[in-house]
VOGU-3710 file (C-alpha; in Angstrom, 3 decimals, decimal comma):
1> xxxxxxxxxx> 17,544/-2,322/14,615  15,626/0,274/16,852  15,664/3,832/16,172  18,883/4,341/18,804  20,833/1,883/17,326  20,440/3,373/13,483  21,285/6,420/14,413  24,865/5,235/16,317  25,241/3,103/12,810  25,130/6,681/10,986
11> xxxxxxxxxx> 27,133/8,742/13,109  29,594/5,422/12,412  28,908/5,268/8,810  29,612/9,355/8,538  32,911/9,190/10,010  33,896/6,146/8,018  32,489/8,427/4,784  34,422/11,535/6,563  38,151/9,091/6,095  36,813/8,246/2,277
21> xxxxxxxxxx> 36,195/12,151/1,783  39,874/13,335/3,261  41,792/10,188/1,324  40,045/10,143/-2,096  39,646/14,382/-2,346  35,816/13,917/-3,171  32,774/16,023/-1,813  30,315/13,345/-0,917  26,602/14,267/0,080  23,674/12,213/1,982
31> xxxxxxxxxx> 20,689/13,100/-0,094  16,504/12,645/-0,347  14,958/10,922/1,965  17,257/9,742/4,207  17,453/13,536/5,049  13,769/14,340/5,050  13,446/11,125/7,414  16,476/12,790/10,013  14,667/16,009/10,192  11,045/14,466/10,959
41> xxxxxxxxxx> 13,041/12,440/13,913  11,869/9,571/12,003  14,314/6,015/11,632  16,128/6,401/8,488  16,951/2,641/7,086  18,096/3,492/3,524  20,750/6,210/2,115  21,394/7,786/-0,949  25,016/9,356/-1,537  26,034/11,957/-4,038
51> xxxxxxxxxx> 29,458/12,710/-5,319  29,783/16,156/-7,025  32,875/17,205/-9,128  34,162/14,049/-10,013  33,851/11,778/-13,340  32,718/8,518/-14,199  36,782/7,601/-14,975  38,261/9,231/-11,837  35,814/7,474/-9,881  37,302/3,859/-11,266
61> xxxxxxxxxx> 40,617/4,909/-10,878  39,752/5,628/-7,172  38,374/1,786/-7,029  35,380/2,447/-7,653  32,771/-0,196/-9,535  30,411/1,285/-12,010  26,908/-0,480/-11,637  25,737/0,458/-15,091  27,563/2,200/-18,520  24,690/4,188/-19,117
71> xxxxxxxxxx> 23,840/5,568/-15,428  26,272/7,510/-12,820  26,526/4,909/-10,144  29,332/3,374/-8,232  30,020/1,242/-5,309  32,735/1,502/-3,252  35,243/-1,358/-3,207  35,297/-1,880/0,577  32,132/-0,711/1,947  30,137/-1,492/-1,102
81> xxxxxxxxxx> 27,935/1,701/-0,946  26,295/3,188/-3,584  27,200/6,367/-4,722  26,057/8,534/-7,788  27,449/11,103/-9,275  25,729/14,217/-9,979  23,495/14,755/-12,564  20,405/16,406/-14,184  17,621/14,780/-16,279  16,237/16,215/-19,551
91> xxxxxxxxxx> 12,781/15,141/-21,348  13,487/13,885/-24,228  10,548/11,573/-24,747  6,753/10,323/-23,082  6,760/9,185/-19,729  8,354/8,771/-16,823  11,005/7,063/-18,624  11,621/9,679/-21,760  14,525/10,990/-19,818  18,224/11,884/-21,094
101> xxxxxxxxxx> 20,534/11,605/-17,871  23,054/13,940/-17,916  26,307/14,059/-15,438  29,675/15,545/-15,607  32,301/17,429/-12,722  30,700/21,235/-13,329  27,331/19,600/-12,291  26,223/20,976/-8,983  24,582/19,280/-6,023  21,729/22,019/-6,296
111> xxxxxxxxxx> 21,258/21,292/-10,021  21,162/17,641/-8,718  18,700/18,018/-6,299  16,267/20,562/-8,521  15,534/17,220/-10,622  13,798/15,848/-7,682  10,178/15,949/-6,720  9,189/17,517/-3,614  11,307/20,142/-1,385  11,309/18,198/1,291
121> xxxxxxxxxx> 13,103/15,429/-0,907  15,355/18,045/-1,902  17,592/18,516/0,656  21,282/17,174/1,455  23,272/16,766/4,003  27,350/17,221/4,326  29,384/14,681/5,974  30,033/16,910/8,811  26,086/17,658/9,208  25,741/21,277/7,418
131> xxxxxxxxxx> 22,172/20,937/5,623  22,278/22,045/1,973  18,633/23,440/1,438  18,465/25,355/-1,897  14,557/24,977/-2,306  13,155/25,311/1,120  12,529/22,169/2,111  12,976/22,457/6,180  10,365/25,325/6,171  7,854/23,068/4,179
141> xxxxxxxxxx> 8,789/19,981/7,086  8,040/22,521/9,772  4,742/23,701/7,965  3,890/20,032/6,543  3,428/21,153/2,929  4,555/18,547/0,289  5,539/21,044/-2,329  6,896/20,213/-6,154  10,669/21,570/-6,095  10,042/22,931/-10,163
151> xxxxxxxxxx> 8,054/23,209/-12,970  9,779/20,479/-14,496  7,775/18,145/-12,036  4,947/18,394/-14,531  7,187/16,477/-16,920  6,958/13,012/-15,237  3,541/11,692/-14,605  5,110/8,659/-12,074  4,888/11,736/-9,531  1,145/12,150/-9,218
161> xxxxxxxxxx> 1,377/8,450/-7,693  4,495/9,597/-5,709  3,169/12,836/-4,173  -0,276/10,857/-3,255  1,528/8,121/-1,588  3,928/10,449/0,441  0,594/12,531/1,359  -0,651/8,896/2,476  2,592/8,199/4,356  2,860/11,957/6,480
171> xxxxxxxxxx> -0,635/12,358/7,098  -0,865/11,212/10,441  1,907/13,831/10,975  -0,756/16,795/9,223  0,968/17,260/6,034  -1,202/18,500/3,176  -0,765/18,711/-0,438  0,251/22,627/-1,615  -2,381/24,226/-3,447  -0,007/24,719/-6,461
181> xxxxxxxxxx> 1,107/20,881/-6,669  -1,894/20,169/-6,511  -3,024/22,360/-9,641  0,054/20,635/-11,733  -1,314/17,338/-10,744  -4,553/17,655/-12,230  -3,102/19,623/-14,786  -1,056/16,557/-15,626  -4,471/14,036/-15,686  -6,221/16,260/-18,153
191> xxxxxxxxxx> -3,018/15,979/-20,326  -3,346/12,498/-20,069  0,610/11,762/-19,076  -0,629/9,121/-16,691  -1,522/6,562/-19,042  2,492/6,664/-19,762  2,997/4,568/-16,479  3,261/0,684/-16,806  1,130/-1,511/-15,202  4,032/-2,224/-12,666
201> xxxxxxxxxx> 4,724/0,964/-11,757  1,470/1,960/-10,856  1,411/-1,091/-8,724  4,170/-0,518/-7,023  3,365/2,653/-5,843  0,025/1,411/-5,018  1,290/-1,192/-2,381  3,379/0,955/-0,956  0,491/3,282/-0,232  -1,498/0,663/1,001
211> xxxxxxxxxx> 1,578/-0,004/3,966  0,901/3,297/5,361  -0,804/4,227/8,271  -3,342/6,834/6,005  -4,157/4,284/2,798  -7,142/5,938/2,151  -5,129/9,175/1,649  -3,753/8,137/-1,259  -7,045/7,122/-3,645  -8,346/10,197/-2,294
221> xxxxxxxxxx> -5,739/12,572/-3,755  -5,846/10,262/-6,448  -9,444/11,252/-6,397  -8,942/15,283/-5,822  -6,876/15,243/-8,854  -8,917/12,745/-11,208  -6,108/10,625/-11,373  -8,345/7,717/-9,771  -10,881/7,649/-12,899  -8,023/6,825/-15,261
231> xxxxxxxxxx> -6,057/4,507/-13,083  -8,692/2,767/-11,097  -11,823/3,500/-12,670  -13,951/0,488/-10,792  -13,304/2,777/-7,683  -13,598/5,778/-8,871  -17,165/5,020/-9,747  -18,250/3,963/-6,458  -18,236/7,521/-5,698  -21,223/7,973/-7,694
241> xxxxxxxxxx> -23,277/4,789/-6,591  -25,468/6,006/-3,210  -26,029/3,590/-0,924  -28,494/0,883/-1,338  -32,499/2,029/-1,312  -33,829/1,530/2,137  -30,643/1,535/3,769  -29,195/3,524/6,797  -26,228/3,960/5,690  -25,894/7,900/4,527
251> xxxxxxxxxx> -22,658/7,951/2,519  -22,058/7,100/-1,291  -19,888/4,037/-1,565  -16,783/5,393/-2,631  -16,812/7,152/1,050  -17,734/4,012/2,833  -15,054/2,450/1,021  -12,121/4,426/1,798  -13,482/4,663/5,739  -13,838/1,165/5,876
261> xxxxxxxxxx> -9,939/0,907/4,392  -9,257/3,776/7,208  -10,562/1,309/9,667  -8,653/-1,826/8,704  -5,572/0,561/8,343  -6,083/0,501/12,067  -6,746/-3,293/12,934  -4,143/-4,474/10,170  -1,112/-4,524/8,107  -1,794/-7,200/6,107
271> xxxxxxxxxx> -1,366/-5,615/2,761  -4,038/-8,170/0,965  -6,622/-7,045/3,530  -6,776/-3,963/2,977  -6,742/-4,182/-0,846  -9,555/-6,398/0,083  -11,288/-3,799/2,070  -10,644/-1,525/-0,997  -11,792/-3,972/-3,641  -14,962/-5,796/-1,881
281> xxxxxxxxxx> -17,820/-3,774/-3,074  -16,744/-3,412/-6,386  -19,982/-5,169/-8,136  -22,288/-2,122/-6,398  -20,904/0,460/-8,841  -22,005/-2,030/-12,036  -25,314/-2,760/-10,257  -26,232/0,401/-9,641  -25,405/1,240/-13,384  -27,155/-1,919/-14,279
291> xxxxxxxxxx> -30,841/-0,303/-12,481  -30,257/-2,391/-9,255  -30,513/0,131/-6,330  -30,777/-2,292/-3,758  -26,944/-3,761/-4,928  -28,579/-6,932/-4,928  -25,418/-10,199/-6,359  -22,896/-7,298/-6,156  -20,813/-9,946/-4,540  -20,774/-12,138/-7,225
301> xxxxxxxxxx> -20,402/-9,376/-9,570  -17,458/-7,920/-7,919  -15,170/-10,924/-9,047  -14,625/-9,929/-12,613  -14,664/-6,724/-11,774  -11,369/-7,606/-9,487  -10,000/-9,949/-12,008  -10,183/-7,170/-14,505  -8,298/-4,399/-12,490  -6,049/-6,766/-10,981
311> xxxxxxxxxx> -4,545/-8,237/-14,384  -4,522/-4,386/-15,508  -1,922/-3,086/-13,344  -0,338/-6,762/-12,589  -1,264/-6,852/-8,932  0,205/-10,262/-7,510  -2,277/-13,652/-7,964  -2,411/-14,236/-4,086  -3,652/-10,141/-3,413  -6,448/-11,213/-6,392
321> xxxxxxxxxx> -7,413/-14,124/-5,124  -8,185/-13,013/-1,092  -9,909/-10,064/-2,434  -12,271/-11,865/-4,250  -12,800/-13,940/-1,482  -13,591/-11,357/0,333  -15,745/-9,400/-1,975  -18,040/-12,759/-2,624  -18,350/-13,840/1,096  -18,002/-10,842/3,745
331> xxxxxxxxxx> -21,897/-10,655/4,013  -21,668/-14,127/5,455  -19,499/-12,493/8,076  -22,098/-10,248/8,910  -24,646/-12,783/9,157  -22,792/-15,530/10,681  -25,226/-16,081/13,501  -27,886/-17,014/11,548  -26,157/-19,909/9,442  -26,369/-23,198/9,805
341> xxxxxxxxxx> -23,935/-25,756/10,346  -23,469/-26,806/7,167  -23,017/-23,432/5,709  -20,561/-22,778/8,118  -18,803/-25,924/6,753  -19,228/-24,501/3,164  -18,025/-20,675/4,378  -14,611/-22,503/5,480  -13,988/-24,233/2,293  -14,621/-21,566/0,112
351> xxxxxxxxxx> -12,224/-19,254/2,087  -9,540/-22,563/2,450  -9,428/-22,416/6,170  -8,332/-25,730/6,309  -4,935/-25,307/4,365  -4,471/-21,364/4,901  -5,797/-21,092/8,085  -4,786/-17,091/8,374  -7,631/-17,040/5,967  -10,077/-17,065/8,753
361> xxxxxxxxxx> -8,875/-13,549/10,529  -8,304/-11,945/6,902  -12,194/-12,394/6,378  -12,897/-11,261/9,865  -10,965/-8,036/9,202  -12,646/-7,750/6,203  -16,235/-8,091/7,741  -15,364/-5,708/10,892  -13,845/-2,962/8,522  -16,738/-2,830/6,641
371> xxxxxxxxxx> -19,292/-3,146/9,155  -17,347/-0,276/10,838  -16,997/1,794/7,875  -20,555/3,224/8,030  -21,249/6,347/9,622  -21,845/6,054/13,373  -20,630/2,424/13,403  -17,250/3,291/14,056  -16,561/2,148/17,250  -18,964/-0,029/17,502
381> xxxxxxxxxx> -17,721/-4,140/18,499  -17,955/-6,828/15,975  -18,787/-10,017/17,610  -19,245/-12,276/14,413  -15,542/-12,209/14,760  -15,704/-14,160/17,897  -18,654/-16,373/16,637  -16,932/-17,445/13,707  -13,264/-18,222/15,415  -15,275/-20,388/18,081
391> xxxxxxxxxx> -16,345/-22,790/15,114  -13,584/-23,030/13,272  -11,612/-24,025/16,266  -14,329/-26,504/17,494  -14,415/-28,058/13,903  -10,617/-28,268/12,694  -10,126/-30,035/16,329  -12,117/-33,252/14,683  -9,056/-35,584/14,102  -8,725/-37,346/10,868
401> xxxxxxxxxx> -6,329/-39,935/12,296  -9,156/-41,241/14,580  -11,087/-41,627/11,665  -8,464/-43,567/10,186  -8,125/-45,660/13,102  -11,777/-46,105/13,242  -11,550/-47,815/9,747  -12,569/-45,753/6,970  -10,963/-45,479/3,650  -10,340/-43,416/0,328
411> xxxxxxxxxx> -13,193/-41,234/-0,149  -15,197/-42,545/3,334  -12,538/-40,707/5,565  -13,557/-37,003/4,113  -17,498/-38,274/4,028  -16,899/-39,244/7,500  -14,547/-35,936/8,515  -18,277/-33,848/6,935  -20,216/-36,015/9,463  -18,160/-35,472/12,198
421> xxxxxxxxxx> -17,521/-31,752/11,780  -21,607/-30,955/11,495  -22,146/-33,105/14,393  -19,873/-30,797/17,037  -20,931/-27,661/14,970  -24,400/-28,230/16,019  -23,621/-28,965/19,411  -21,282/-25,841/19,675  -24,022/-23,661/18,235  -26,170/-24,620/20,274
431> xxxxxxxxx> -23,918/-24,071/23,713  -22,584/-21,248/22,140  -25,991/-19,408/21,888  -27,010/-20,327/25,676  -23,613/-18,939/26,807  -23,721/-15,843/25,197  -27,502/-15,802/25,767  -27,935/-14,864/21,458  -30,625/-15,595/19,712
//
């Protein structure tokens, strides 16, 4: 559904909502970020609705369902929209779950909207398009300031993630954290109200982040307000490991890391690529600790350090297991030219390019990013990419059933297939070179 199409299916679904207003005398609202998303003239795919002066029994009586018995929530018996009632939150406990949810018909939309996070998630919208905007949130769209609505924001820590990952999600439209939210947010880390979020939560947020256009926005507020040491402390020390002795490269590691994830922002979506990009020199912030300036193994080190901060905040086994890939073999990218045949061979069963065979542009993404991700490298071409496709296409073209045909059997066909495969990697390498005139 393109971005015409959505908005004809709201101006439908608001005079449908108009009929539902006028029959069953309620005052129905579109709130948060479908809102926010109208008013940046971006596509707005999902939509929150808010009934005010109505109660949970009036509601059922009208034909509504009620989702839960505990939370203000209905859908509608023909449409089967969601719609919530009105309501303000009180902390009653740790977290971002010690809330008390509290609704009833004298509970105003601008109470209801004070509970959220930023002003420009604050704001609602009649049926007949008059904006409700109690806490300023146009101005702060118009000056792209993400801006904390109250002081109660301090009082759930999920936020700090939230705020960081909208800042990651608007930058490439200029907005910037306000000085004050900002403040609260650190605030918040020294109180230690962070370690209050589960696992999934923080992961959650996380990947969401890491769809944006700006990922590395996000671990760098994370950063700003030292919410990065406590959550994801393996990256947050890479910002104190310096590059490796006799190197070119000027910036500390933490910097390369989140330009190289800037970079592959660019080149991909693939969501296990760039936590890749973000994971893959891991091992250099224990080797550096460890007295090795020159990072030497950090590849192999990296891998428990990803195992350890993957099963911590219960990041998926498939995003684990490509980004240790990647962190143990994305020098061979680099230095593809100067393997042999055989190591090629070995290269493309450690990544499984023979069952996943996707695998093979993941780790070139991975290489480029980080080859890019240096200062002055930017824009600067990666043709290992091109090296390594060539061979993989020149070696999964050997066909097993003409080795089958030819007469081998049981363990012979594979020996065979290893035979095979070296023999037209040598001779590709070797036309390869002449073509491209490398050495």
């Amino acid at each position: 559904m393109n971005f015409y199409t959505l908005n004809i299916y709201y101006s439908q679904v608001c005079y449908k909502l108009l009929a539902i207003q006028e029959e069953l005398s309620l005052k129905i609202f579109l709130v948060g970020g479908a809102v926010r998303d109208k008013k940046l003239n971006l596509p707005v795919y999902d939509r929150d609705w808010v009934i005010e002066g109505a109660t949970p029994e009036e509601m059922i009586a009208k034909g509504f369902q009620q989702v839960g018995k505990d939370f203000p929530v209905f859908l509608h018996a023909k449409s089967h929209e969601e719609y919530a009632l009105a309501r303000t939150e009180r902390k009653s406990g740790i977290g971002y779950t010690g809330f008390t949810t509290y609704f009833a018909p004298h509970v105003t939309l601008e109470e209801d909207l004070r509970r959220r996070d930023l002003t420009i998630n604050a704001m609602a919208e009649s049926i007949d398009g008059k904006l409700i905007d109690p806490y300023g949130g146009l101005n702060d769209i118009n000056n792209k300031v993400l801006r904390h609505v109250s002081e109660a924001f301090h009082e759930d820590p999920l936020r700090v993630l939230r705020v960081a990952r909208f800042a990651a999600r608007f930058a490439h439209l200029g907005f910037n954290v306000a000085p004050e939210t900002m403040e609260l947010m650190r605030q918040m880390t020294v109180y230690k109200e962070l370690q209050n979020i589960t696992p999934e939560r923080v992961w959650s947020e996380t990947q969401k982040a890491l769809t944006t256009k700006s990922p590395q926005v996000y671990f760098q507020l994370l950063r700003d307000c030292g919410a990065l040491a406590i959550l994801f402390t393996e990256i947050d020390n890479l910002f104190e490991t310096p590059a490796p002795e006799k190197s070119k490269i000027e910036m500390n590691t933490g910097v390369h890391t989140l330009t190289s994830l800037s970079i592959a922002a660019k080149i991909t979506k693939d969501v296990e690529v760039r936590f890749a990009i973000l994971t893959h020199d891991l091992g250099k912030g224990l080797a550096y600790k460890s007295y090795n300036p020159y990072h030497y193994k950090h590849q192999t080190v990296a891998i428990e350090l990803i195992d350890a901060l993957c099963r911590r905040i219960c990041i998926p086994k498939y995003i684990r297991e490509f980004a240790k890939i990647a962190a143990e073999y994305h020098l061979c990218v680099h230095n593809i030219k100067n393997m042999k045949p055989i190591a090629l061979l070995k290269l493309f069963d450690a990544i499984d390019a023979w069952r996943k065979p996707h695998r093979l542009d993941q780790i070139i993404i991975v290489g480029e990013a980080d080859a890019r991700g240096n200062t002055g490298f930017e824009n600067h071409p990666y043709p290992q990419g091109d090296y390594l496709r060539s061979a993989y296409k020149v070696a999964i073209n050997v066909s097993v059933r003409e080795i089958v045909e030819a007469g081998f059997k049981g363990s012979k066909i594979s020996e065979e297939l290893r035979v095979r495969h070296l023999h037209v990697l040598k001779k590709w390498k070797n036309d390869f070179f002449k073509k491209n005139k490398m050495t």
